[in-house]
N, CA, C and O atoms as a GROMACS GRO file, in nm:
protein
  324
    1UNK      N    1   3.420  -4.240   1.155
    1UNK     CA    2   3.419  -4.182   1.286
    1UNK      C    3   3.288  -4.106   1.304
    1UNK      O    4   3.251  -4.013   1.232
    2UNK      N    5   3.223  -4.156   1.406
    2UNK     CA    6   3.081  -4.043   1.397
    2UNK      C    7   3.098  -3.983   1.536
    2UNK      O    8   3.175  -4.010   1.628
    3UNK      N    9   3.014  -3.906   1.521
    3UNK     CA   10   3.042  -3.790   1.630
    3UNK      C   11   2.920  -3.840   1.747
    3UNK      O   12   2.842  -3.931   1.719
    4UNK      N   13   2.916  -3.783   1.849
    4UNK     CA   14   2.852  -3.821   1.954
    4UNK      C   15   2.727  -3.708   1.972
    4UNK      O   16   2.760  -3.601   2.024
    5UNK      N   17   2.600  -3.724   1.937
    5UNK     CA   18   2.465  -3.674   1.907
    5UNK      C   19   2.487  -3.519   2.017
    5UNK      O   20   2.453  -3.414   1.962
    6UNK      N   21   2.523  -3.513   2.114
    6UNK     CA   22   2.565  -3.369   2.176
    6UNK      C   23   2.612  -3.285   2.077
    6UNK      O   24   2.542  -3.199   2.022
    7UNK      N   25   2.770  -3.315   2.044
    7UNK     CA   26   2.839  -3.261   1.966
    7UNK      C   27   2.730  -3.229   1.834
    7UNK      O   28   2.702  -3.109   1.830
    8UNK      N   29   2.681  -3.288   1.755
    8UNK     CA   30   2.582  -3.268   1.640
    8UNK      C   31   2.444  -3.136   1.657
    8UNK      O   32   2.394  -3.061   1.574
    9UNK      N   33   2.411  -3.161   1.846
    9UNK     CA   34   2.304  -3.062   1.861
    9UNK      C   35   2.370  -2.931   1.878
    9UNK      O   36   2.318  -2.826   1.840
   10UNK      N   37   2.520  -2.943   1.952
   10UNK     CA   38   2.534  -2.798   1.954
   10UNK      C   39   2.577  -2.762   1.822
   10UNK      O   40   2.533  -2.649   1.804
   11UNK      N   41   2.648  -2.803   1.708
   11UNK     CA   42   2.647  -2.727   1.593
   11UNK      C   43   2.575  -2.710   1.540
   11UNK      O   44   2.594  -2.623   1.455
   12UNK      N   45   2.450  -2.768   1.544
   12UNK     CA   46   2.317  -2.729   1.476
   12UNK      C   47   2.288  -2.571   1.570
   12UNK      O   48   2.280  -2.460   1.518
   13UNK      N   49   2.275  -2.603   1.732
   13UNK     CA   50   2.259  -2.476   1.770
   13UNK      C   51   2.380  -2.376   1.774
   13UNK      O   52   2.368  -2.283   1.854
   14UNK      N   53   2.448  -2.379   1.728
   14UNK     CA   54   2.562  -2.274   1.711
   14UNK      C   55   2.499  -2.198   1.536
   14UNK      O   56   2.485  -2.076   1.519
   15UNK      N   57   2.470  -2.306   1.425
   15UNK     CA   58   2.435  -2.254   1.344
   15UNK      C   59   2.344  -2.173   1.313
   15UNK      O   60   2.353  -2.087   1.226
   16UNK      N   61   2.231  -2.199   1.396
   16UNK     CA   62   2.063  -2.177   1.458
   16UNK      C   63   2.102  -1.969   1.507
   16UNK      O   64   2.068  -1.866   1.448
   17UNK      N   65   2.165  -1.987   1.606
   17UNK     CA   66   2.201  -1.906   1.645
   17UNK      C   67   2.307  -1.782   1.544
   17UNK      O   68   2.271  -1.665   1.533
   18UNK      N   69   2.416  -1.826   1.489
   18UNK     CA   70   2.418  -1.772   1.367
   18UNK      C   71   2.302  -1.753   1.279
   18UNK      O   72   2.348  -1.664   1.208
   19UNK      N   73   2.243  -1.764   1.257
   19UNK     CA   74   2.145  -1.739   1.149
   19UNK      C   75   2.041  -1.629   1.218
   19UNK      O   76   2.000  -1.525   1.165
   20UNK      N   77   2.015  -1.672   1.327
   20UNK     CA   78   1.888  -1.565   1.419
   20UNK      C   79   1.981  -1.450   1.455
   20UNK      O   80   1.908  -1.351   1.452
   21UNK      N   81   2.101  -1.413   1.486
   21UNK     CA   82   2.224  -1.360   1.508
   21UNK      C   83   2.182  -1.234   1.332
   21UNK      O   84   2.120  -1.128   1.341
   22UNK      N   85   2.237  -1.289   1.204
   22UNK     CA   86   2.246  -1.188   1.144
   22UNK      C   87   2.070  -1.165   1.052
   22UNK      O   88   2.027  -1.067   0.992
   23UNK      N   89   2.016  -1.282   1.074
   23UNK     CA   90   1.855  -1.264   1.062
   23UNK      C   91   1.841  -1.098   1.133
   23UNK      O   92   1.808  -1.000   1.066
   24UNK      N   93   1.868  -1.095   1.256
   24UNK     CA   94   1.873  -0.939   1.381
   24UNK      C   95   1.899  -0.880   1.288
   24UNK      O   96   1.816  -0.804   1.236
   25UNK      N   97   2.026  -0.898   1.238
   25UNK     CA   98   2.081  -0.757   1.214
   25UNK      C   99   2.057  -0.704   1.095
   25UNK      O  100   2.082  -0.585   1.076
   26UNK      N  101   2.013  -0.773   1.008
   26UNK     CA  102   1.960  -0.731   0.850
   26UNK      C  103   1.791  -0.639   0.897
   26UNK      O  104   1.759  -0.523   0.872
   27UNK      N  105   1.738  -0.715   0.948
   27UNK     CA  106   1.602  -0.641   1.024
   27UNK      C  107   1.665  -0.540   1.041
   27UNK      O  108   1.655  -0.458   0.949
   28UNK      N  109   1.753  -0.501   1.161
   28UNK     CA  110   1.760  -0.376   1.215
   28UNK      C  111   1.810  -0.258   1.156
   28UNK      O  112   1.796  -0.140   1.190
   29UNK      N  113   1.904  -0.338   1.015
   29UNK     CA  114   1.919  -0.226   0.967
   29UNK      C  115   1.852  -0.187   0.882
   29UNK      O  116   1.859  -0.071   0.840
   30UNK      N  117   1.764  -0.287   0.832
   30UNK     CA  118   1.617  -0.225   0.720
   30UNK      C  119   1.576  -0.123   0.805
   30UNK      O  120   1.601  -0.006   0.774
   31UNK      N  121   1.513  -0.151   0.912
   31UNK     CA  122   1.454  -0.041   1.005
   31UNK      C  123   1.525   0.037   1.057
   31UNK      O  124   1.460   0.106   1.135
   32UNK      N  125   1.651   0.071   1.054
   32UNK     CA  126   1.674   0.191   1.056
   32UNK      C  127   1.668   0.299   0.943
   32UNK      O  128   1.634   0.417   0.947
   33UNK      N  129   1.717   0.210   0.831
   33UNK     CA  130   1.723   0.266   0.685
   33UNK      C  131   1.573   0.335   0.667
   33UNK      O  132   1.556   0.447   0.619
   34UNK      N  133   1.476   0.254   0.711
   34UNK     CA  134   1.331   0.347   0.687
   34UNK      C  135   1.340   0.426   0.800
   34UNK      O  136   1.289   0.528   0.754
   35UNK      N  137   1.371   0.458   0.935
   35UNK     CA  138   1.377   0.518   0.982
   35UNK      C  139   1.424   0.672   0.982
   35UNK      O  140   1.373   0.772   1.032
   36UNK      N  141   1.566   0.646   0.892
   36UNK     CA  142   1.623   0.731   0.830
   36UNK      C  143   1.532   0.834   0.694
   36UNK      O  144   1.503   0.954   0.688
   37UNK      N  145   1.510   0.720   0.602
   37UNK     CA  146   1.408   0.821   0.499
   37UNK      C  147   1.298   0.884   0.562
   37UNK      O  148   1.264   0.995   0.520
   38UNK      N  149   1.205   0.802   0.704
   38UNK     CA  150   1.136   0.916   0.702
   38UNK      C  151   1.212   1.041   0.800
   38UNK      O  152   1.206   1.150   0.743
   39UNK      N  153   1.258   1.044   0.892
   39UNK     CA  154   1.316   1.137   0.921
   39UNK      C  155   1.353   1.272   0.822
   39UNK      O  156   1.323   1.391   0.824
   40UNK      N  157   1.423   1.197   0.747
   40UNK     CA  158   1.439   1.293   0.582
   40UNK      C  159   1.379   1.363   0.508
   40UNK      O  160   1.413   1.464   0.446
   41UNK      N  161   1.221   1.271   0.518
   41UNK     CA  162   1.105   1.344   0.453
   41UNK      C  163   1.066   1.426   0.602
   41UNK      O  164   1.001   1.530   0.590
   42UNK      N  165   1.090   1.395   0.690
   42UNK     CA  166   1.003   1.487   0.818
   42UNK      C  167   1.108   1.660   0.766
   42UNK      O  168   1.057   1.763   0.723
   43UNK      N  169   1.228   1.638   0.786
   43UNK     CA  170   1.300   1.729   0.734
   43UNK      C  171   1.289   1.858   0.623
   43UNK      O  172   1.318   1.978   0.626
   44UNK      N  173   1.239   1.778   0.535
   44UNK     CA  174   1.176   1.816   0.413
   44UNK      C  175   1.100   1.866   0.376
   44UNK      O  176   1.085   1.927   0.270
   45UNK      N  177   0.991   1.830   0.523
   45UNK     CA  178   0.885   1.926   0.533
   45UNK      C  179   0.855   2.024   0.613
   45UNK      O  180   0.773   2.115   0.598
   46UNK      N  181   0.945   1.996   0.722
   46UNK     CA  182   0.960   2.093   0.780
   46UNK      C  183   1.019   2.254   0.720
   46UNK      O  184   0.983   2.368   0.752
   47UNK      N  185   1.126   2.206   0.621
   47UNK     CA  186   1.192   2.320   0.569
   47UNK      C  187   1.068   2.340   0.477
   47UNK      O  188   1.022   2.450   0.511
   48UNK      N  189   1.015   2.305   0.409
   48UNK     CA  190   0.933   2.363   0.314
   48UNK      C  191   0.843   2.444   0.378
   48UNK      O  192   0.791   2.551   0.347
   49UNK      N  193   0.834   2.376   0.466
   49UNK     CA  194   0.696   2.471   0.581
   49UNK      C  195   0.772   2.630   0.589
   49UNK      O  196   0.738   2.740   0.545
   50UNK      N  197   0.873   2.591   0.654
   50UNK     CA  198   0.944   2.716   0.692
   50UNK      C  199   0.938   2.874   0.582
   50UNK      O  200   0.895   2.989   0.593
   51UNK      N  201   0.996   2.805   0.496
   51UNK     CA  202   1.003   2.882   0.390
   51UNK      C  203   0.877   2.904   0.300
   51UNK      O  204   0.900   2.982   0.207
   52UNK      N  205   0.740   2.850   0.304
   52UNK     CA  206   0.618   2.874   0.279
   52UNK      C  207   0.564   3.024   0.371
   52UNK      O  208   0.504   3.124   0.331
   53UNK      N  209   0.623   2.979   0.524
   53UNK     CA  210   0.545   3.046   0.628
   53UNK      C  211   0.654   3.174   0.588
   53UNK      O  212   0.582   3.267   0.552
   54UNK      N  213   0.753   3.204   0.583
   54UNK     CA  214   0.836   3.254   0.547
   54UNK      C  215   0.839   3.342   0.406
   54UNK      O  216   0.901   3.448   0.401
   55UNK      N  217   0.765   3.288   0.293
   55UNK     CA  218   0.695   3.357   0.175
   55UNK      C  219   0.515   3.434   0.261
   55UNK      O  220   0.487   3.553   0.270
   56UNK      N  221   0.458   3.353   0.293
   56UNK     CA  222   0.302   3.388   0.385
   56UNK      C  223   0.369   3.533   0.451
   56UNK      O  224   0.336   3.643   0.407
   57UNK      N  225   0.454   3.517   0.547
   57UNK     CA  226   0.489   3.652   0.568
   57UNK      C  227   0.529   3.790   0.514
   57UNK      O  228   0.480   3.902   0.527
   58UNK      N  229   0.626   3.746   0.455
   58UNK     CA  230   0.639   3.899   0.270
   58UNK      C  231   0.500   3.903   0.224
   58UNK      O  232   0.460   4.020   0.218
   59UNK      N  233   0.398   3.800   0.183
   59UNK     CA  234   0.281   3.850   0.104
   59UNK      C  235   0.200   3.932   0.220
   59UNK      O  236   0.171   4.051   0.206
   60UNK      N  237   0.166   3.855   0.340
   60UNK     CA  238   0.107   3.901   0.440
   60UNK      C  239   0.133   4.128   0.424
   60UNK      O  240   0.056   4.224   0.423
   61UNK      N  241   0.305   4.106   0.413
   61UNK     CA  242   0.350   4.273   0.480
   61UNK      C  243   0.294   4.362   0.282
   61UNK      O  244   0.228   4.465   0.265
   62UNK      N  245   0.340   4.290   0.199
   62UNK     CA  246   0.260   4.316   0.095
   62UNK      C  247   0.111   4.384   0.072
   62UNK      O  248   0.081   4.481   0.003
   63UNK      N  249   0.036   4.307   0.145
   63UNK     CA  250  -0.103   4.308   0.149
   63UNK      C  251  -0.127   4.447   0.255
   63UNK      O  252  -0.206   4.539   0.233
   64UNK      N  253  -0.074   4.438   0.326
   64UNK     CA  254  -0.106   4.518   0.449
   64UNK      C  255  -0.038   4.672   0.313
   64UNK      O  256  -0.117   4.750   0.260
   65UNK      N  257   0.111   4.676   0.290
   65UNK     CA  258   0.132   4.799   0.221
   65UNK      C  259  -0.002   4.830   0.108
   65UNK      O  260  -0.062   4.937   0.099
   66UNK      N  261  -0.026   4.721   0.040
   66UNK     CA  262  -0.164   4.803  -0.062
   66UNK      C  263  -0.274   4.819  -0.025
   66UNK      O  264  -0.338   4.904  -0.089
   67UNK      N  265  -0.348   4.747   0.093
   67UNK     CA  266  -0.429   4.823   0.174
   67UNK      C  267  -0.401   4.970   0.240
   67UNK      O  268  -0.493   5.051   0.251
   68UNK      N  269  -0.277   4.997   0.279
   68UNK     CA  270  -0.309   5.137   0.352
   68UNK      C  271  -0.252   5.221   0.149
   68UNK      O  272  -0.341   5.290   0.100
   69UNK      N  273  -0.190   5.216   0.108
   69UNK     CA  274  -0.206   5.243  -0.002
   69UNK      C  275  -0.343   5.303  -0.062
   69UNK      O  276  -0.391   5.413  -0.090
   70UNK      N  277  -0.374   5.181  -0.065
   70UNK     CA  278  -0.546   5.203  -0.106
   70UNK      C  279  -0.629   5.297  -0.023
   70UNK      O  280  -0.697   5.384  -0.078
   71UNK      N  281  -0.624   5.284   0.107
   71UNK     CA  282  -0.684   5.361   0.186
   71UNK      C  283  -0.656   5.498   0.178
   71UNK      O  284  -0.740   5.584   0.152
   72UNK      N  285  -0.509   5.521   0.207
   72UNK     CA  286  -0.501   5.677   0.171
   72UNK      C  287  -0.535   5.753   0.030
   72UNK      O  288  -0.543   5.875   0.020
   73UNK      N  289  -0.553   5.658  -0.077
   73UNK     CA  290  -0.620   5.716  -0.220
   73UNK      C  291  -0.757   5.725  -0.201
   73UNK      O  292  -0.824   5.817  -0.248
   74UNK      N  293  -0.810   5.618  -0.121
   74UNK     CA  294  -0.970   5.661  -0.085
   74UNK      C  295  -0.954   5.782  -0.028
   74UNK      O  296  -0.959   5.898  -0.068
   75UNK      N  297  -0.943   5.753   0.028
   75UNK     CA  298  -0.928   5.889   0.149
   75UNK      C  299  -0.901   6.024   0.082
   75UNK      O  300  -0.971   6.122   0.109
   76UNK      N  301  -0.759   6.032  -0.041
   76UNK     CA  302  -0.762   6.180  -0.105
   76UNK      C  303  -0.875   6.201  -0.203
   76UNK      O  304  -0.904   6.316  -0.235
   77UNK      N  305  -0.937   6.104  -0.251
   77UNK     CA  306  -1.022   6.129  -0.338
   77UNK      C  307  -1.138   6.159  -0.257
   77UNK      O  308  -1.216   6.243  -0.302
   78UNK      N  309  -1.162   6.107  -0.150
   78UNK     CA  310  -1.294   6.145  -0.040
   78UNK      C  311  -1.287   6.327  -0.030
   78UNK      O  312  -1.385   6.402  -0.037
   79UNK      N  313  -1.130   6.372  -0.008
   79UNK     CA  314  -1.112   6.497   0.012
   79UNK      C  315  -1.149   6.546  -0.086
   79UNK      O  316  -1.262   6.594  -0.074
   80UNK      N  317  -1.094   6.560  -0.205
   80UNK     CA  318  -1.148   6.633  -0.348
   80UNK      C  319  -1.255   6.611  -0.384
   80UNK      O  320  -1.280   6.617  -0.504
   81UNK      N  321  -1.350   6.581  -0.294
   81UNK     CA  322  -1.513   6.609  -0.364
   81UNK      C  323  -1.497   6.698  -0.224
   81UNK      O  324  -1.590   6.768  -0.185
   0.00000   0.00000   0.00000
């Protein structure tokens, strides 16, 4: 029994179409999956930033206390001469 050459093209294009069908979807989810890690690393750096700028600030108020520190010891020793 053979089939009639229609019938033969659309299962070829039914298969065609299956294939370009999850061909899509393996792509899309690679690219989301990288989408995802970098997001993750954007994350990552953001918090690190945070908490850098966040250390920068304690040293910053640090610096400022041993400068006037310093200054007022200049300053008493300026007096005692």
């Amino acid at each position: 029994m053979l089939m009639p050459s229609e019938v033969i093209i659309a299962l070829l294009s039914l298969c065609g179409t299956f294939l370009g069908t999850f061909s899509g979807i393996r792509l899309m989810s690679y690219r989301i999956e990288q989408l995802e890690k970098r997001v993750n690393e954007y994350n990552n750096t953001k918090l690190r930033m945070y908490e850098t700028e966040k250390k920068q600030a304690i040293d910053e108020n640090r610096l400022a206390v041993c400068e006037r520190r310093l200054d007022t010891l200049e300053h008493d020793k300026e007096c005692e001469h």
